[in-house]
N, C-alpha and C positions, 0 to 999 in steps of 0.2 A: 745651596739648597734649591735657589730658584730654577737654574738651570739644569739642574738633576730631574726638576719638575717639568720641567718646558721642552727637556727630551723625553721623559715618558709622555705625556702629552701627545709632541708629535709623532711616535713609533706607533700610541694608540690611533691616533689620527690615521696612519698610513698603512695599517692594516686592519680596520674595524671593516666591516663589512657593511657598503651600504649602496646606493642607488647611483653613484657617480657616474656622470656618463664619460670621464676619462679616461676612467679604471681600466687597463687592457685586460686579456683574460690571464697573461703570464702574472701579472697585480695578483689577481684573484686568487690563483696559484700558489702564489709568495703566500699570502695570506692564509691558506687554508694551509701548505706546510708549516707553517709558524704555529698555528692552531694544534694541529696534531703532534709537533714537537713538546708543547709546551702539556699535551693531555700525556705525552710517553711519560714526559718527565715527574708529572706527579704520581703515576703510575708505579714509575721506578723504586716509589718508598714503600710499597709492598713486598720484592724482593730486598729490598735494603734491610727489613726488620726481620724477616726470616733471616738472612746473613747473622742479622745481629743476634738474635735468640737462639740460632746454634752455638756460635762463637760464645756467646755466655755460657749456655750449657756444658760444650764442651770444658770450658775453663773452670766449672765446679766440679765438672767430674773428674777433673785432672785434681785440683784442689782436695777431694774427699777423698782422693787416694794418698794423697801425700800425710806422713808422721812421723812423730817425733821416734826416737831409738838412742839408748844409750851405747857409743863410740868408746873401746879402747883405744888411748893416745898408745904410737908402738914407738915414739920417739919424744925425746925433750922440747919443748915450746920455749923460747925463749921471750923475754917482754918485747914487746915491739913499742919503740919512743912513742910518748905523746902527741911529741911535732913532727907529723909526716913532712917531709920535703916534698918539692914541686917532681911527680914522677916516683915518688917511692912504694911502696906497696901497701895496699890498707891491710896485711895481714900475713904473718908467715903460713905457709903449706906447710902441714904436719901428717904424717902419716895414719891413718885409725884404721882401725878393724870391729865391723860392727855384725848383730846377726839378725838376718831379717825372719819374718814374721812365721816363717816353712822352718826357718831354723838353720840357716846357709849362711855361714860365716862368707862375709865379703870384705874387703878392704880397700880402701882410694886415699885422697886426701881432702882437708878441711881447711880452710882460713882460719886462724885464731889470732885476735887481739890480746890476748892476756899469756900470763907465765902460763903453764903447765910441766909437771913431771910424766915421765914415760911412767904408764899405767892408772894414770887418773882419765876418769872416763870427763866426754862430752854431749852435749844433746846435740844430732845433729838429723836432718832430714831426711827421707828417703821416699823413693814414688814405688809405685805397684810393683815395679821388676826391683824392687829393693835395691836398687841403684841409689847414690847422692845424688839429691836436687835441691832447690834452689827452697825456701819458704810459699807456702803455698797466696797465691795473691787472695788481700784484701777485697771482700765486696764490693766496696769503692771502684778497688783499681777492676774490677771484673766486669759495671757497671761505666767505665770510663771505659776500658776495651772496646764493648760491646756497642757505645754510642758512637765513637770516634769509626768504628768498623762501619755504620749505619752510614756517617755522615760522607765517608770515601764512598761508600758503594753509589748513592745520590750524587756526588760531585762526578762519579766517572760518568755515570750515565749522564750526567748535563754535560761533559763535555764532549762524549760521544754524540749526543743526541744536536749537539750548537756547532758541531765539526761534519755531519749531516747535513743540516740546513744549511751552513753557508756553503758547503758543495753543489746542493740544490739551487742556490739565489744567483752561484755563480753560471750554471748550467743555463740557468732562464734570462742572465746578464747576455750572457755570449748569442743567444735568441734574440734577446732584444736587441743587442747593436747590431748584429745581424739583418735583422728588419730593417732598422735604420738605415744601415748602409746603402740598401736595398731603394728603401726609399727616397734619398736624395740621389742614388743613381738616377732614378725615374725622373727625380724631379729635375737634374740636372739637365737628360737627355731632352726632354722638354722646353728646358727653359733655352739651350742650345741650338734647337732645331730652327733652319733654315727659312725665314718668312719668305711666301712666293708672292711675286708682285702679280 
């Protein structure tokens, strides 16, 4: 903990902005992109929530489309054992025929865990196109969607936003040894030069 402490500390340290006379101006630089990276990133939770309030929306209104319908089984179900093996199937495929809401007989297949005879009906699901689909999700799971959707959009953007910036620090790196190099040439040339008597 301390040392978790003692590097924010210092990163505060080395980019607060203040009256230093060491500071170069590429410093200042580093520092004012740091700033602006860090003002994008909370920025970003604006778009993040919008993602996330469509993606909810949309998943209720996929939801309030989806019900229940009574299935003719067109074939025997047979019991499927209580002890599934490792890789066996949680359910025989059984044929139904079911008719949606306009009145159009449609047919696919269902999972079933239990006996059935051909001609006993099941409840089984269907979306808007009166197709099989899946149980429509829980608010829970709608609200667990819709946050985890929020919390990716915020993580892209900070990783977007920290793969910026160090392209940036590396840009103002490459300046500054630059300089350097620059500078001990000079000083070398200097320190070289021929004393006349």
């Amino acid at each position: 903990m301390k040392a978790a402490i003692t590097w924010i500390m210092c990163r505060v340290r080395r980019y607060r902005p203040d009256d230093n006379a060491l500071r170069r101006p590429s410093d200042r630089l580093e520092a004012a992109a740091l700033a602006v990276t860090a003002i994008l990133l909370v920025l970003s939770v604006w778009p993040a929530v919008l993602v996330a309030e469509h993606v909810s929306e949309q998943e209720r209104k996929d939801a309030a489309e989806r019900h229940h319908v009574l299935a003719t089984l067109l074939e025997d179900a047979l019991a499927i054992p209580l002890s599934l093996g490792r890789g066996a199937s949680p359910g025989k495929r059984v044929a139904v025929r079911w008719v949606t809401p306009e009145g159009e007989q449609r047919t696919g297949t269902v999972a079933l865990q239990k006996a059935a005879g051909k001609g006993s009906t099941v409840r089984v699901w269907i979306d808007g196109a009166g197709e099989l689909t899946t149980p429509p999700p829980t608010p829970g799971t709608i609200g667990f969607t819709s946050i985890s959707t929020a919390v990716l959009v915020v993580m892209g953007a900070a990783w977007v936003l920290y793969g910026g910036f160090l392209g940036f620090r590396r840009a103002l790196d490459r300046r500054r040894y630059a300089g350097w190099d620059r500078a001990w040439a000079q000083a070398n040339a200097r320190w070289r030069r021929p004393h006349q008597s």
